[in-house]
N, C-alpha and C positions, 0 to 999 in steps of 0.2 A: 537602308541598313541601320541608321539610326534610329528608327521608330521602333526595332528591332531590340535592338540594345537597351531602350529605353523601358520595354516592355517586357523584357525580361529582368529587367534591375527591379520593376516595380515588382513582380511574381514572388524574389527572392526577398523582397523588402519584405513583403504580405506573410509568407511562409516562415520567416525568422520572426515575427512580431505573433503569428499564430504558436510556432513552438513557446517561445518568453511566455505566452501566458498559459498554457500548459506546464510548463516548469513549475510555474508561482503555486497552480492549482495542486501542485504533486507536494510542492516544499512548504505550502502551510497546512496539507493533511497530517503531519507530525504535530502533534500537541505539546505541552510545556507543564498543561497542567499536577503538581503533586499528587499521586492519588499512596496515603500511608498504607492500605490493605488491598493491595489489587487495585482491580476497577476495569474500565471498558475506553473505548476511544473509535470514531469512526470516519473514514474520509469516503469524500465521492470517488465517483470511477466513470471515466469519459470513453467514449468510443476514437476509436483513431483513422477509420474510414469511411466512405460514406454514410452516416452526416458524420463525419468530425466535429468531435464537441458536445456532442449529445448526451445527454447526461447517461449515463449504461447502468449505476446501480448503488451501491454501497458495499465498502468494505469493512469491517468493522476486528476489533482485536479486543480478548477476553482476557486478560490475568488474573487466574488465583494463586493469591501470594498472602503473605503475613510479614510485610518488614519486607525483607531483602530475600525469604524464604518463599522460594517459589513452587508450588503445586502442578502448576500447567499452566499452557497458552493454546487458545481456542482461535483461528485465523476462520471467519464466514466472510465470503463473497456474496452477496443478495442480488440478484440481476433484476432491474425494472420490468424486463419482460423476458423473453423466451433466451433459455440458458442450455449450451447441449457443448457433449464434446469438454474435453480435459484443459485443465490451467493446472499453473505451479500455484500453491499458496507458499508463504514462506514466515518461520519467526526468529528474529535475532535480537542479540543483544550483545552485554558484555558479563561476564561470570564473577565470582567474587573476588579476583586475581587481577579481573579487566580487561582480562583476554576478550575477544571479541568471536563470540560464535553464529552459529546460520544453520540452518536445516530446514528442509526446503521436502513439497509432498506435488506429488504430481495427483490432481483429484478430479473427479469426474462432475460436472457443473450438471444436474439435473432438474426437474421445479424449480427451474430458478434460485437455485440456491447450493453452494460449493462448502464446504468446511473441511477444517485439518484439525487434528487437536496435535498437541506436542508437548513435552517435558524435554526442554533442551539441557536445563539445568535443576539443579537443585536451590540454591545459590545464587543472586545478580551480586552486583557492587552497588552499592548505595548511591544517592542520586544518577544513577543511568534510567535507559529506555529498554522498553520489551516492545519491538515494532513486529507489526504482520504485513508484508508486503503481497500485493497478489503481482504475478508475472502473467501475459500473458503478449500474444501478439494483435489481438483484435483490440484492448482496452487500455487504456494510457496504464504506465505502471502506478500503482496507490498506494500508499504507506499509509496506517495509524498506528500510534507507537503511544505506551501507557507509559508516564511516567514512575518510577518507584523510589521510594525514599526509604 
C-alpha cells in the first residue's frame, strides 16, 4: 500500500511541475514591448496530448493602429503541420474608457493556417494591450498581446 501511495504522490508531483511549466510558456507569450504605430507579436502553441509539449505552431497578433487609434486586429494561428477542424481565435483589450472588451470567431484551421480579422474597437486607452488568444482543446491556450502607447 505504501509503494502505492508513494507512486502516485510522485505522478501528481510530475503532472504539477508539467502544468507550472506550461503556465510560464503561456505567461511569457504576452510581450511588454511599446510598439507607438501598431505592430505584431507572436507566441508558441504546445500540444496538450500525445506528445504533450510538442511544439504545435505559432500564434501571432497584427495591430493596425495610429496612437491609441485602432484600425483592426488580425489573430493567425500557423500550425507546424497538418491543421483541420475549427478553433476559437479571440482579440481583447481595454477601450479608451478602460473598460475591458473580447470578441472571440470560431474559424475553421485549413493549410495549416487559421485567421480572424476583428475591429473591436475604434479607440484603446493608452499604454494597454491588444492580445489575440487562440482557444482550443487540442493546443495549450496562447496569447500575444501588442503593446500600444
Amino acid at each position: 500500500m505504501r509503494k502505492r501511495t508513494l507512486t502516485n504522490g510522485a505522478v501528481i508531483g510530475a503532472v504539477l511541475l508539467l502544468a507550472a511549466g506550461i503556465g510560464v510558456a503561456v505567461a511569457s507569450a504576452a510581450t511588454t514591448s511599446p510598439k507607438a504605430d501598431g505592430g505584431s507579436e507572436c507566441a508558441d502553441v504546445f500540444l496538450v496530448a500525445k506528445p504533450a509539449g510538442d511544439s504545435a505552431g505559432t500564434l501571432c497578433t497584427v495591430v493596425d493602429s495610429s496612437g491609441t487609434t485602432v484600425g483592426g486586429v488580425t489573430v493567425t494561428f500557423t500550425a507546424s503541420s497538418t491543421c483541420s477542424g475549427s478553433l476559437m481565435l479571440r482579440a481583447s483589450g481595454a477601450d479608451s474608457t478602460g473598460a475591458e472588451f473580447g470578441e472571440v470567431q470560431k474559424v475553421t484551421c485549413s493549410s495549416e493556417k487559421a485567421t480572424a480579422s476583428f475591429t473591436p474597437v475604434t479607440e484603446v486607452a493608452s499604454d494597454t494591450f491588444l492580445c489575440g488568444t487562440l482557444l482550443a482543446d487540442k493546443y495549450t491556450a496562447a496569447q500575444a498581446c501588442v503593446a500600444i502607447s
